[in-house]
C-alpha positions in Angstrom: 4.5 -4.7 1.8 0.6 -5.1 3.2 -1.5 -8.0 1.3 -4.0 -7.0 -1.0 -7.4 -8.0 0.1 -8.9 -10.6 -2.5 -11.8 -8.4 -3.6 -10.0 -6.0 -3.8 -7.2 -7.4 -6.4 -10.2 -9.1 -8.4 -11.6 -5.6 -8.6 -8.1 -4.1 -10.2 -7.9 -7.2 -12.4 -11.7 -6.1 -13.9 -10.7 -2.7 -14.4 -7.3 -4.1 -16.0 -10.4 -5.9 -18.0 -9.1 -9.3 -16.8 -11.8 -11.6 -15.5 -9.6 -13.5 -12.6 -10.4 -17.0 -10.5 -8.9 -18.1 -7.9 -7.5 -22.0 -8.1 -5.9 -23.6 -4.8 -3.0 -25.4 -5.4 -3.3 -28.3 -3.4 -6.8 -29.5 -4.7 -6.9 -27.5 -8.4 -9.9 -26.2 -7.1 -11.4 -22.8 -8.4 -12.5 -20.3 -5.9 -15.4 -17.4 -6.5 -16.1 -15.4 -4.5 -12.7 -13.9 -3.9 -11.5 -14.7 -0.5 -8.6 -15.4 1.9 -9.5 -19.3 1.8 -10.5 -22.4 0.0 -13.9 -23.2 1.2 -14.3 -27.1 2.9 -10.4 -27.1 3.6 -9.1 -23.7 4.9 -6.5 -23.9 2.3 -4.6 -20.2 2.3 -2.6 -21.2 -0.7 -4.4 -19.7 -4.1 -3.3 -18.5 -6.8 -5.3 -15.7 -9.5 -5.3 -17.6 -12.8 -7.3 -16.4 -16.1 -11.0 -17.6 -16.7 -12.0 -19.3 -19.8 -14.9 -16.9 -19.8 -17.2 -19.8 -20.6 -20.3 -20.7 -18.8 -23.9 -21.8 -18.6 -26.9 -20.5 -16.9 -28.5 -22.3 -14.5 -30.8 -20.3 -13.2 -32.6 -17.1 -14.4 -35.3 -14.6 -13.6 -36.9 -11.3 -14.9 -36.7 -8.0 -13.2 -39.2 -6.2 -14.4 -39.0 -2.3 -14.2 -41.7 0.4 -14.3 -41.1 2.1 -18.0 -39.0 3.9 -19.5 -36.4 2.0 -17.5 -35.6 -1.6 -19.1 -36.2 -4.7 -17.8 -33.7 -6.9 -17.1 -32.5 -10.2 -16.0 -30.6 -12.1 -13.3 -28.8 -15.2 -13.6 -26.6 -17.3 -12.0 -24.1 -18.9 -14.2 -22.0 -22.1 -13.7 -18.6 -21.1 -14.9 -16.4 -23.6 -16.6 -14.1 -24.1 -13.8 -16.5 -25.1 -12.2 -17.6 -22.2 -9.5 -21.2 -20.4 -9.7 -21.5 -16.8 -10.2 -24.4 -14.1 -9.8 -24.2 -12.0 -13.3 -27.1 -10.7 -15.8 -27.3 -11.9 -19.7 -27.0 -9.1 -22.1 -27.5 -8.8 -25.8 -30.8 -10.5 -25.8 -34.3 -9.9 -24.4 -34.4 -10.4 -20.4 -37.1 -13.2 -21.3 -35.2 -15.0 -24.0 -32.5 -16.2 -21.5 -33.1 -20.1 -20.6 -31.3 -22.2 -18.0 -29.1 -24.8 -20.3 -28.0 -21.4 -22.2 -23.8 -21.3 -23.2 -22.6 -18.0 -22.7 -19.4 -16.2 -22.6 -18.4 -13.6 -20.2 -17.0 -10.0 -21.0 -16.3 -7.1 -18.8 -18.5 -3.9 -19.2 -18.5 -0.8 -16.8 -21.3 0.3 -15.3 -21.7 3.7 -13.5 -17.8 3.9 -13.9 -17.0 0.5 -12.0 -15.6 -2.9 -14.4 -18.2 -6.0 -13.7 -18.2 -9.3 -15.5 -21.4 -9.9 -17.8 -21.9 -13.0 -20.1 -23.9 -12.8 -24.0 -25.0 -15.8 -25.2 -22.7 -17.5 -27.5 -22.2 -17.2 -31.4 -24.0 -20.4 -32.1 -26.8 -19.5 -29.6 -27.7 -17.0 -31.3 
């Protein structure tokens, strides 16, 4: 049986609308980007487990588009587990995103393909 490349497998979790880390069993250590190795150690020995889903931005700017089209925003989010992701912020004005802000991640498809979002949480709101 071949090996299923790790982007690939986080890809058919999404569109399973599972949003997947990788841990490494020695160190407990969660993993994102999908890849064949624990960064710092070369570890080959992860395992997919489920992500909380929680997280906080750190980091956050504007992309400002010519109208009709909507602006939007990009953000980089410190998961729970600890990894940092690149996502965007919905349910809210672009500008109204701060760093410091606790979201939660869902899965939404855009032009046909699963990706992982976050909205701000309930009592953010």
């Amino acid at each position: 049986m071949e090996a299923v490349h790790p982007e690939a497998q986080y890809r058919a979790f999404l569109a399973e609308g599972r949003f997947m880390l990788q841990r490494a069993r020695g160190s407990g250590r969660h993993v994102f980007h999908p890849r064949v190795a624990e960064p710092g150690t070369g570890d080959t020995d992860l395992e997919w487990v489920e992500a909380s889903g929680r997280g906080t931005v750190y980091a956050t700017t504007v992309v400002r588009k010519r109208p009709p089209e909507p602006s939007y925003n990009v953000a980089l989010i410190d998961l729970a587990e600890g990894p940092r992701m690149m996502s965007r912020v919905v349910g809210i004005d672009p500008e109204a995103v701060r760093i410091g802000m606790p979201v939660r991640a869902r899965i939404e498809q855009e032009d046909g393909e699963p990706l992982v979002v976050f909205a701000p949480t309930v009592e953010d709101r």
